[in-house]
N, C-alpha and C positions, 0 to 999 in steps of 0.2 A: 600640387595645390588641390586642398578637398573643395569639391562641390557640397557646399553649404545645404541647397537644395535638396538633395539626394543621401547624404550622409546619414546614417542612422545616431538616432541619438543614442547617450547612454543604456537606459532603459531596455530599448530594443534589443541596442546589442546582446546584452546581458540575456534577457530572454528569450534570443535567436542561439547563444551560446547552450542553455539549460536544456533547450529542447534538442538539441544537436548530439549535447552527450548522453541526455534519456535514451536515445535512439540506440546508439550502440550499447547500451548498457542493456538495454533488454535484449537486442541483436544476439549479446555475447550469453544471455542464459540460457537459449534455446538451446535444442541437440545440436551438432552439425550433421547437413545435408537432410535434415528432419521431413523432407519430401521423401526420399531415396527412401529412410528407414520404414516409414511408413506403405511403402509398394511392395514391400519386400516380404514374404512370406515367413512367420513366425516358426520357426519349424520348432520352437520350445513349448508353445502354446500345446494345452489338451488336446484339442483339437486334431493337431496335426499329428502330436506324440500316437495317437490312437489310429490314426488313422496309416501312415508309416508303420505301425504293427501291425496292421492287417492285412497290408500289401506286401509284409515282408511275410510274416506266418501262416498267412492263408493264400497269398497268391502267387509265390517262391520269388520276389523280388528282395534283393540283396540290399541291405538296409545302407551303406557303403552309397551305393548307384543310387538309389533314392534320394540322399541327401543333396549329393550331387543333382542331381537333375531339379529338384525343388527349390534349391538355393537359384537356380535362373531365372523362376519365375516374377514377374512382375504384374503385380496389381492395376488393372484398366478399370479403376474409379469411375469412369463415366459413362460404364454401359449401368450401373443400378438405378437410374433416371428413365432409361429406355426400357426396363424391365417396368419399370411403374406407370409408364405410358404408351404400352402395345398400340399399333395402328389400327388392332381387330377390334378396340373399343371404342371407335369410330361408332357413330351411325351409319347403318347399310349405305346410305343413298350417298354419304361422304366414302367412306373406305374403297365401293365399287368402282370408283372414280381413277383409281389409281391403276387398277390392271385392268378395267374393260375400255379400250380408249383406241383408236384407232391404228398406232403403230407397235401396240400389243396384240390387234386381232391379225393384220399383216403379218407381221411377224411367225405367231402364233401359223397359218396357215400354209406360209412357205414352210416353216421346220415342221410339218405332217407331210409336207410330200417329199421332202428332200432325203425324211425318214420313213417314207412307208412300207417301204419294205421290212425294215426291220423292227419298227414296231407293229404290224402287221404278226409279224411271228411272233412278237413277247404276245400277245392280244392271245395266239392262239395257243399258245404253252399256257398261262397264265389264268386266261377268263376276264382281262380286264381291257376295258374299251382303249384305244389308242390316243382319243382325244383326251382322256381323262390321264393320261399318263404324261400326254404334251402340257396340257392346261397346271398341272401340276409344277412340272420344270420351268413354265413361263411365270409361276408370280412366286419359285422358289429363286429363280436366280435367271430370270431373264431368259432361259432356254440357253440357260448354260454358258450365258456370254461371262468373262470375268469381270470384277470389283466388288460383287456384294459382300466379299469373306476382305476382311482388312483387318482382321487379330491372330494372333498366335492361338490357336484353339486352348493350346494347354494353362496360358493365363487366363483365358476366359471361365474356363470350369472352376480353377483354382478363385476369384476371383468372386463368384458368385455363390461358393460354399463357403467361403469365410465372410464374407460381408453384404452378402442378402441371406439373413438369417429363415425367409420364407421357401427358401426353397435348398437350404443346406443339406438338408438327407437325400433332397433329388440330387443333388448335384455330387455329393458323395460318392454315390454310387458312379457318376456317372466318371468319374475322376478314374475311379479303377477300371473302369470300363474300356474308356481313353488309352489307358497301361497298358492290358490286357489285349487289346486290338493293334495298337503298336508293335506288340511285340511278336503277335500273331504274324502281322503283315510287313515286319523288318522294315518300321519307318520312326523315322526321328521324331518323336516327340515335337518338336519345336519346327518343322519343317510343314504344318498343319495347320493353315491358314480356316479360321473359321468367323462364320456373323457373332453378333452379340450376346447371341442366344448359346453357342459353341455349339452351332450346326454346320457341318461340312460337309464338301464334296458339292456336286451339283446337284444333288437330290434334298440336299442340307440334311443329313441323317446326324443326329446326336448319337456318342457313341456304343450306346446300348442299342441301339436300333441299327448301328450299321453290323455290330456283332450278330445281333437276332434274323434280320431278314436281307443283309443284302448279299447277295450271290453271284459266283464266278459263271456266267451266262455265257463266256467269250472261248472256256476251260483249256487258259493260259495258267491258272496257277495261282493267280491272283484275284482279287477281290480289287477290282479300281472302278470307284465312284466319282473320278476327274474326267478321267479320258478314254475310257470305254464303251462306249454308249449301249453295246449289248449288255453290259455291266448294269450301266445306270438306269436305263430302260426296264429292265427283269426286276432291277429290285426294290423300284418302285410297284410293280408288278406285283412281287411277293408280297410284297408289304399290305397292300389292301387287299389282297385274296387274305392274308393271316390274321384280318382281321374282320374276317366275314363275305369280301366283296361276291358276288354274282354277279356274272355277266348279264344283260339287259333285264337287270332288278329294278323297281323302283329305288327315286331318290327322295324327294320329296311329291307333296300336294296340297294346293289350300285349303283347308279345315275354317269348317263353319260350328261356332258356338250356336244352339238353336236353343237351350232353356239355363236360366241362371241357380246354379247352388252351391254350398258350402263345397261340396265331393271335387265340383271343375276347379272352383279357385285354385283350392288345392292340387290338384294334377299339374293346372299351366304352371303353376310356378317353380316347380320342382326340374331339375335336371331335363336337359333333353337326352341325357343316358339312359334314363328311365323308361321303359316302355310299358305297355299293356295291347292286348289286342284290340282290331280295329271294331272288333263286334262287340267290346268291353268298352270303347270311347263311345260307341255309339248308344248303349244302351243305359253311360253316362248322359249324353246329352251331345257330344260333338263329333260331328259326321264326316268323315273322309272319303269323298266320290271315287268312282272305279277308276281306276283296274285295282286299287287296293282289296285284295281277298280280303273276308271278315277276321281269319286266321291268322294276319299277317300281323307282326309285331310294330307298333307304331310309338312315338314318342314328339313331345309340340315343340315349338319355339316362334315365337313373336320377330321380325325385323320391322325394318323402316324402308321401304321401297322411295318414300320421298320425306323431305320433313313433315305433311302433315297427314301422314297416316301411317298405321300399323297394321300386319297382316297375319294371320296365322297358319303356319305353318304343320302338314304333318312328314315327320320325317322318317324316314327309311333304314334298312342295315346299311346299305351303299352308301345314304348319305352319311350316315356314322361311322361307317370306314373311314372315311375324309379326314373329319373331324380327328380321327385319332394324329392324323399327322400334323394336325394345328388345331388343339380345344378352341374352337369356334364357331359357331354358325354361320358368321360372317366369310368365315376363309372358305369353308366347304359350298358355301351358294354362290363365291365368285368363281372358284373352280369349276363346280357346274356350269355356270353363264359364259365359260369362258370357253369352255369346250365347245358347247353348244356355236357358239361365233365363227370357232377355225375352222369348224367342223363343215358350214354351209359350203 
């Protein structure tokens, strides 16, 4: 017996029927599995056509093995969100928050004495202070603890050369790179766990940078950036000596604007890659207090120590060593404050 109440009328029905068969009618025009297809790596596209030629004619990989290994890869759609919203574009006085905090500086102070000794040695092979080597590891992966790496390294590279168009020729490269170093170090492609970025290892070295500076410290034969600590130590090591570092060099210093003109606008705004000497800032107009020689190479940058002020900064070789391993100011001054902490 129908429920009068509740019964749908004519009308309805009709209308709940029309809408019912739109549904699969459009259902049935799509591709199928049209998620799948879209993760999946075009190996017919230019792009890829060009790029498979160069790793076969220029870097003797067997076009065969290639395809093979490309056809696995799978598109991680939701790290290009994360690329658009770095942490380092923070304001200093937010960003600092995150690694200068109390079971970071603990932390931080027991792994310098648990390792003193053997970063003590990389320190003196090397030229580079020990705390900056720690400080490094603690806001690159926690001092090495595991979870920061949660992708397959090799679809993140793939990943970000085909569908972050800003940064494809980086990533390009870095893809062969990737190959290249695999094959060097007899490791699975796909057994290389990396962050968002497809930095791996505990140092988080992208692959062109693990090729370039990091080195067999331990001289087993191998290059390991997981679980070697004389490994991983050294070649963070290298890495800021190869890119200028000196041992107790300056890093930074606050600079004082003291006369306003066209010439200073100009400088602040400009790269802090940029340098000029401190006797050429000064005889612009901005002074940077001792122990900076007048000789020495300086270059500016503004943060935010709190929300309501801005401070100016001059910065150093050492501190732009830093900086090459994360383009930031903000990463290279928590490094420092960070060292500075485990250090006491």
């Amino acid at each position: 017996m129908v429920n009068r109440k509740t019964a749908l009328n004519p009308f309805t029905r009709y209308l709940f029927l029309f809408v019912l068969v739109s549904f699969f009618m459009i259902g049935s025009l799509l591709p199928a599995h049209s998620e799948t297809q879209a993760e999946q790596i075009p190996l017919a596209h230019p792009k890829y056509q060009g790029l498979l030629k160069e790793l076969s004619e220029k870097n003797g990989f067997k076009p065969d093995d290639l395809k093979a290994l490309f056809s696995k890869v799978v598109f991680q759609k939701d790290i290009i969100d994360k690329f658009n919203r770095p942490a380092e574009h923070l304001p200093f006085h937010k960003y600092r928050k995150i690694f200068i905090k109390k079971d970071m500086i603990t932390k931080g102070r027991a792994y310098l004495k648990e390792n003193d000794k053997l970063l003590s040695e990389v320190e003196a092979a090397y030229g580079v202070e020990k705390e900056i080597i720690a400080s490094i590891l603690g806001v690159e992966t926690r001092f090495g603890k595991p979870g920061i790496e949660k992708y397959r390294a090799f679809d993140i590279l793939n990943t970000a050369y085909f569908l972050y168009p800003r940064r494809e020729k980086f990533y390009r490269g870095e893809i062969i790179a990737f190959l290249k170093l695999c094959r060097k170090e007899g490791l699975d492609p796909f057994s290389i766990k990396s962050s968002y970025a497809g930095a791996f290892g505990v140092p988080q070295f992208i692959p062109s940078s693990f090729l370039r500076f990091a080195v067999d410290f331990d001289k087993d034969g191998k290059v390991n950036l997981w679980t070697s600590k004389k490994d991983i130590f050294a070649s963070v090591a290298n890495y800021l000596r190869s890119f200028g570092w000196v041992k107790g060099g300056l890093l930074y210093l606050p600079a004082q604007v003291y006369k306003d003109s066209p010439e200073i606008k100009k400088t602040l705004k400009r790269s802090f890659r940029k340098t000029l000497t401190v006797a050429q800032a000064l005889n612009m107009g901005i002074e940077v207090p001792p122990p900076a020689k007048l000789d020495e190479l300086v270059s500016f940058a503004y943060f935010e120590p709190n929300p309501k002020e801005k401070e100016l900064l001059g910065l150093f070789e050492n501190f732009r060593a830093i900086t090459r391993y994360n383009t930031s100011v903000h990463y290279a001054l928590v490094i420092v404050h960070l060292s500075r902490r485990i250090s006491m």
